[in-house]
Structure formats: C-alpha cells, structure tokens
Z-matrix of the N, CA and C atoms (Angstrom, degrees):
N
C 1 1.461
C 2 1.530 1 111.62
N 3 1.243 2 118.53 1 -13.70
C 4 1.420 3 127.73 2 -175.25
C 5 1.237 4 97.13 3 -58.27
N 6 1.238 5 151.43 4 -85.81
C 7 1.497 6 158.65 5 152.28
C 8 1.009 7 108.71 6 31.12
N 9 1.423 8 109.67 7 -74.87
C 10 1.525 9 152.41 8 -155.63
C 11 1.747 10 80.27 9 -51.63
N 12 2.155 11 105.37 10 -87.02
C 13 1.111 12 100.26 11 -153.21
C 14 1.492 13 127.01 12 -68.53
N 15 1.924 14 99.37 13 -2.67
C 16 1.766 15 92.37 14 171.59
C 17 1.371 16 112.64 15 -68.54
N 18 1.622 17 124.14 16 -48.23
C 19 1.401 18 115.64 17 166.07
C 20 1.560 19 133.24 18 -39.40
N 21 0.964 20 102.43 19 -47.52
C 22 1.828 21 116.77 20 173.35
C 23 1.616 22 113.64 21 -68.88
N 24 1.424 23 100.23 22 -39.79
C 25 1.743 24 86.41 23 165.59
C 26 1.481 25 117.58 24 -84.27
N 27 1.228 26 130.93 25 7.02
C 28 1.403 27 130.21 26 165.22
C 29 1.230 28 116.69 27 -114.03
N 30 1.701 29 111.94 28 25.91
C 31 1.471 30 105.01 29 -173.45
C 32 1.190 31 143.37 30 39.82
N 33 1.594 32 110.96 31 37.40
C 34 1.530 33 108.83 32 179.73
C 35 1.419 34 101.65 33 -104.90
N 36 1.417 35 113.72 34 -169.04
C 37 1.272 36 130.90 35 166.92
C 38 1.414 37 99.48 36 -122.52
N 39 1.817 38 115.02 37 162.20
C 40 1.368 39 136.94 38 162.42
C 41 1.093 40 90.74 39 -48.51
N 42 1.591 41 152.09 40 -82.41
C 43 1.246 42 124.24 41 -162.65
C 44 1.418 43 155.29 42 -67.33
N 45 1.744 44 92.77 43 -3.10
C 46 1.575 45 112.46 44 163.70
C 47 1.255 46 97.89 45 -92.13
N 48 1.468 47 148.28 46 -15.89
C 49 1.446 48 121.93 47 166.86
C 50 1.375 49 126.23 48 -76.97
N 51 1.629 50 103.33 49 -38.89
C 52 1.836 51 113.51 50 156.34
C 53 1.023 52 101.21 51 -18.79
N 54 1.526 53 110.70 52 -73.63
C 55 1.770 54 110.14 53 -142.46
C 56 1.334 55 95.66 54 -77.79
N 57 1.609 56 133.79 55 -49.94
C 58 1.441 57 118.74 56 -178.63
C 59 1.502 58 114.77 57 -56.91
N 60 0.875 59 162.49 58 -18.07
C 61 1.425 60 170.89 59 96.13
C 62 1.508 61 131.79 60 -7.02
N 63 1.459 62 96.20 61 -34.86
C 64 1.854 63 111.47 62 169.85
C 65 1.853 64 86.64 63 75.27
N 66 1.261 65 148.16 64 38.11
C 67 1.329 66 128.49 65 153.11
C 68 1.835 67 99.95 66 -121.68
N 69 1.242 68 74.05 67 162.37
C 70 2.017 69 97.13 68 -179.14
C 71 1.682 70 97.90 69 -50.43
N 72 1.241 71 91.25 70 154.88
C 73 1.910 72 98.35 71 170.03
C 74 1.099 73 94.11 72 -95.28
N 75 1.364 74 144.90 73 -7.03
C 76 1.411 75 113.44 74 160.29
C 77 1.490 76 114.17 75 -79.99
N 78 1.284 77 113.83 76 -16.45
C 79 1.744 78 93.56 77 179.23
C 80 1.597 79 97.83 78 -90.33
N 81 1.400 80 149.56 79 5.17
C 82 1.222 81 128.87 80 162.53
C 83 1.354 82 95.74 81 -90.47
N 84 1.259 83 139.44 82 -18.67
C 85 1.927 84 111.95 83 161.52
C 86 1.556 85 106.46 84 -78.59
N 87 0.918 86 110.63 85 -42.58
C 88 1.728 87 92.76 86 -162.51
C 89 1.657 88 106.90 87 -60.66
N 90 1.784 89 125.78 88 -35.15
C 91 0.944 90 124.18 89 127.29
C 92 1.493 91 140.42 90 17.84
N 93 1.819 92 100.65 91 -95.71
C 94 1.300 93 125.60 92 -168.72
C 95 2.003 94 85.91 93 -67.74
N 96 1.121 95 101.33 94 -52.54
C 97 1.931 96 93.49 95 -176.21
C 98 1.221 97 98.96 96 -76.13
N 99 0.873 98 157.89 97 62.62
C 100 1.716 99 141.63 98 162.48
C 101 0.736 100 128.46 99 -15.98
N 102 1.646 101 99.68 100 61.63
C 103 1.308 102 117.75 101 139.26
C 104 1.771 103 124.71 102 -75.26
N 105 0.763 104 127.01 103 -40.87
C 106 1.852 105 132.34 104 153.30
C 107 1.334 106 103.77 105 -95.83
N 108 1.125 107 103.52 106 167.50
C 109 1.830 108 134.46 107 175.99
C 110 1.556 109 102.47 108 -119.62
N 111 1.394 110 104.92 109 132.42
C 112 1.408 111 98.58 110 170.89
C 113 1.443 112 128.80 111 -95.52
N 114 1.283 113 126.13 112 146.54
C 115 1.265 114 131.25 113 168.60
C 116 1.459 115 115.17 114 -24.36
N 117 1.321 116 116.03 115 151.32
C 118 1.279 117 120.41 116 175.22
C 119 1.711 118 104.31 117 -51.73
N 120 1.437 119 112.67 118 -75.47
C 121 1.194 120 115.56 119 158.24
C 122 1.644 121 145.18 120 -4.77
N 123 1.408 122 109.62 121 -50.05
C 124 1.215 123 128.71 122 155.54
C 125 1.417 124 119.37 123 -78.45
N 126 1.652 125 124.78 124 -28.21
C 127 1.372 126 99.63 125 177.52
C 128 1.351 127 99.24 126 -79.31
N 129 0.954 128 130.08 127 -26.52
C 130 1.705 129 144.81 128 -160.94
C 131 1.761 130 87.02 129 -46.87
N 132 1.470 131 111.51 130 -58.91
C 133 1.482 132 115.11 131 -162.67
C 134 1.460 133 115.41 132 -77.37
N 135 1.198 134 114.31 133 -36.66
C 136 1.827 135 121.23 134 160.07
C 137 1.467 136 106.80 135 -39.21
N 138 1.441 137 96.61 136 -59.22
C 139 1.912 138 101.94 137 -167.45
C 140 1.694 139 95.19 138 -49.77
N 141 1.130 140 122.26 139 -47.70
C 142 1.559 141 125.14 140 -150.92
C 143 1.485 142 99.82 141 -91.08
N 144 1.609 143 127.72 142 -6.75
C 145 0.974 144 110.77 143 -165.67
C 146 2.215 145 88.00 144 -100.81
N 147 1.104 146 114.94 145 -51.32
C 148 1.122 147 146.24 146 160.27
C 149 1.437 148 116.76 147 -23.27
N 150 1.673 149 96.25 148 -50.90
C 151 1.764 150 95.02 149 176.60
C 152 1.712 151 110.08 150 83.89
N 153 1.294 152 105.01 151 30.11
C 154 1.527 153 105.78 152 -173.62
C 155 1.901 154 106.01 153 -165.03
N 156 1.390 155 90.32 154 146.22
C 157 1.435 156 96.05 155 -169.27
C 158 1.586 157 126.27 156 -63.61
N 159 1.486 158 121.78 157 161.17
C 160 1.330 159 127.54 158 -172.31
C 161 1.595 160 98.96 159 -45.28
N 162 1.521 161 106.60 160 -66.47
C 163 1.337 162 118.87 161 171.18
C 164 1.714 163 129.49 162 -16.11
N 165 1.297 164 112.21 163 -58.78
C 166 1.706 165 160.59 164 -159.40
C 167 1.666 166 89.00 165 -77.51
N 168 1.298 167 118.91 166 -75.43
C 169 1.572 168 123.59 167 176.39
C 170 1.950 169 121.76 168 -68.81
N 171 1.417 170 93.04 169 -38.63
C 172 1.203 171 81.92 170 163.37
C 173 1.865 172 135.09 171 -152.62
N 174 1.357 173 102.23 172 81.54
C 175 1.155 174 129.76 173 -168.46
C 176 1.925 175 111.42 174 -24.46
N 177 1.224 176 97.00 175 -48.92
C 178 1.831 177 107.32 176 -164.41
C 179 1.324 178 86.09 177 -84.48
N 180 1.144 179 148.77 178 -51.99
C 181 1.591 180 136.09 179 -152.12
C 182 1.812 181 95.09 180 -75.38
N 183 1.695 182 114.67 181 -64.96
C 184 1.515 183 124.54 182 -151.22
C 185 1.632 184 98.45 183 -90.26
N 186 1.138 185 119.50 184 61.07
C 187 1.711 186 107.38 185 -178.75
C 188 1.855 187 119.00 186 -77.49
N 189 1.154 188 85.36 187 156.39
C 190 2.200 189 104.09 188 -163.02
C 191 1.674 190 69.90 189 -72.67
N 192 1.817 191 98.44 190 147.23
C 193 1.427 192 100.02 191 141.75
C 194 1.119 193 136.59 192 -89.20
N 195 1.301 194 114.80 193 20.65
C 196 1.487 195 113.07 194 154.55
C 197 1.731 196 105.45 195 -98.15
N 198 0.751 197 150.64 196 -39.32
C 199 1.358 198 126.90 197 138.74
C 200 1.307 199 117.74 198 58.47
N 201 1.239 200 137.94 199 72.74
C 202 2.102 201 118.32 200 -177.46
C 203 1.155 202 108.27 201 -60.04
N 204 1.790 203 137.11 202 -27.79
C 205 1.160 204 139.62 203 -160.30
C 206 1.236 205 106.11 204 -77.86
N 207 1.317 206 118.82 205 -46.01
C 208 1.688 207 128.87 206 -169.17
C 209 1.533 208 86.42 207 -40.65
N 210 1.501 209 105.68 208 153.34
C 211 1.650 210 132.96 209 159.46
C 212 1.470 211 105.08 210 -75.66
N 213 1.478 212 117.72 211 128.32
C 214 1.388 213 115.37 212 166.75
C 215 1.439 214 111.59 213 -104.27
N 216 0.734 215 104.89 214 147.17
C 217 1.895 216 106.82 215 -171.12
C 218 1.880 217 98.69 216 -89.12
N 219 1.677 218 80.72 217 141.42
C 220 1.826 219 95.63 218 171.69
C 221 1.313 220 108.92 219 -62.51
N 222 1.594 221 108.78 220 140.48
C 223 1.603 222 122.39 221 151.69
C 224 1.167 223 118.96 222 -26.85
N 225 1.476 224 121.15 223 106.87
C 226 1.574 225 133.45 224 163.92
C 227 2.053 226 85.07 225 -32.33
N 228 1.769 227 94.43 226 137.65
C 229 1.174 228 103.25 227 157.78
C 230 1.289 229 137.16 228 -91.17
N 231 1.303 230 155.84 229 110.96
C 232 1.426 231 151.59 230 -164.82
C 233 1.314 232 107.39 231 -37.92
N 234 1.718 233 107.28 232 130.75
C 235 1.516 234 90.18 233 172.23
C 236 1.566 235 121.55 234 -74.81
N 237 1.354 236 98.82 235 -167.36
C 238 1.869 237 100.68 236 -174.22
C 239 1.140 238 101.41 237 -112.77
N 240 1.672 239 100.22 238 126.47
C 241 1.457 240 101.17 239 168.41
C 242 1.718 241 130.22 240 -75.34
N 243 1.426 242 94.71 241 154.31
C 244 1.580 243 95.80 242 -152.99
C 245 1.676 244 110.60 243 -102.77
C-alpha cells in the first residue's frame, strides 16, 4: 500500500507516474497491487522518483538486516572426521 499512498498523497494518477517514469500504467498497478514485483531496476526508479528508500517503498521485497522477521540460517555443521 506504500505506493498507493505516496501517489495519493501527491495527487497523481497511475498515468502521470507511467509517463514520468517511462513504464506502462499497467505495471504501476499490478505493482501498486502486488500482483508483480518489480525489477531491481524499476524499484531503483520509484525510490528516486518518490524520494524514499528501497526499504521505505518496499518493505517485503528489500528487508534491513536487522530485520527480526528475516530467516536466519542454521550453523554450518562441522564436518565429520574421517
């Protein structure tokens, strides 16, 4: 929804961000609904168009590593001696 409310608090529409952005207004809804994920590339240009971090726009894709949610991976196990 982050998307959503940066557009709505700057009064644009999906099709004035298309065009400022150069992508289809359907990929800023399918986007804004997550229904797709965007390319690194494309969030890269949201963030910059937006004025706010990868993080900031998109929480579930770009997570902090401090993060509590992130999965931490188990301790490599020692190998066995042979």
């Amino acid at each position: 929804m982050t998307l959503i409310e940066e557009r709505k608090r700057r009064n644009l529409t999906r099709r004035e961000v298309s065009d400022d952005v150069g992508l289809a207004e359907i990929t800023i809804r399918k986007i804004e609904e997550n229904k797709r994920n965007p390319s690194v590339k494309t969030a890269k240009t949201l963030s910059i168009y937006y004025g706010k971090t990868l993080d900031e726009l998109f929480p579930d894709i770009f997570l902090l590593p401090s993060d509590t949610k992130r999965i931490k991976s188990k301790k490599a196990k020692k190998p066995e001696a042979s």
